[in-house]
C-alpha positions as CSV (number, residue, x, y, z in Angstrom):
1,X,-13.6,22.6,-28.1
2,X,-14.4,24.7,-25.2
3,X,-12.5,24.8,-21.7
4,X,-15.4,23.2,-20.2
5,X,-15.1,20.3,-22.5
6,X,-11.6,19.9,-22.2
7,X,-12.2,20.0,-18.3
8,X,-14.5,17.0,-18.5
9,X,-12.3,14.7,-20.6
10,X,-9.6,15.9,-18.4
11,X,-11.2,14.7,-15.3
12,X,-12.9,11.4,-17.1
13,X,-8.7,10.3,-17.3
14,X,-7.9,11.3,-14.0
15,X,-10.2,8.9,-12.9
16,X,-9.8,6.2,-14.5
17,X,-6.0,6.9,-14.2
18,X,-6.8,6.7,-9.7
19,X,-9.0,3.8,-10.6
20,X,-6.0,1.6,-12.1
21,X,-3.6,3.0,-10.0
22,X,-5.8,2.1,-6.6
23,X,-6.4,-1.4,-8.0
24,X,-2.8,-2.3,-9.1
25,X,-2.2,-1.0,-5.3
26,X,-4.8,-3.7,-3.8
27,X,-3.3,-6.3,-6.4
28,X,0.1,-5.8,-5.0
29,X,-1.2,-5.8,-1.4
30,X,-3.0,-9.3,-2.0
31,X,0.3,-11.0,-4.0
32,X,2.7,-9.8,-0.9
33,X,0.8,-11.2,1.6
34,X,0.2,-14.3,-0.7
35,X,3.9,-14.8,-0.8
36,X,4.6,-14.4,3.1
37,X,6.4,-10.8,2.3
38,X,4.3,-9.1,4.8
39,X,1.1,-9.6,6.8
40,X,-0.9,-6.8,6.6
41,X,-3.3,-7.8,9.3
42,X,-0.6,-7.2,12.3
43,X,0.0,-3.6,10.9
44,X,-4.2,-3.3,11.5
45,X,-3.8,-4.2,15.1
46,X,-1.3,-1.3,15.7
47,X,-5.0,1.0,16.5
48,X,-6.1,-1.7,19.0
49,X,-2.9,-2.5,20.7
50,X,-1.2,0.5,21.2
51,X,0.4,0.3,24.6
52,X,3.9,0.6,25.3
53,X,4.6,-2.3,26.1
54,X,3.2,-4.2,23.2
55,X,5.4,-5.9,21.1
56,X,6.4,-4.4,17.7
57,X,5.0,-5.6,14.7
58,X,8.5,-6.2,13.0
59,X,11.5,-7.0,14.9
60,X,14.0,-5.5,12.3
61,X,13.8,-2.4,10.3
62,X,12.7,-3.2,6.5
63,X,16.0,-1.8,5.1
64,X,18.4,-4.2,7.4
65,X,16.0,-7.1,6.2
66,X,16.4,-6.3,2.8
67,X,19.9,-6.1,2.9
68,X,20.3,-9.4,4.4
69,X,17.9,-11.5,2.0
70,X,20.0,-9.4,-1.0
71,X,23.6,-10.8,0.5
């Protein structure tokens, strides 16, 4: 077994390793907005309405909500 070889099976992992991590990522992205966690199509408008006096997309900071749903 030759570098080269060991290269190739290397790299043959690697990508299937991205593969399943990128789809578990678009698996969790599709269950959160499911549940009404998060909708991901406000955080798309941030490139098309970026003035400064648009409103924000979430009114509280993602930590202060979490500690209030956890109390």
């Amino acid at each position: 077994m030759g570098i080269s070889e060991l290269q190739g099976y290397a790299s043959f992992v690697m990508t299937l390793f991205l593969v399943i991590m990128l789809y578990g990522y678009i698996i969790h992205l599709y269950r959160s907005e499911k549940k009404g966690e998060r909708d991901y199509e406000k955080y798309g408008n941030i490139a098309l309405d970026d003035e400064i006096t648009s409103t924000p997309v979430e009114d509280k900071p993602a930590s202060q909500r979490y500690k209030e749903e956890n109390k």
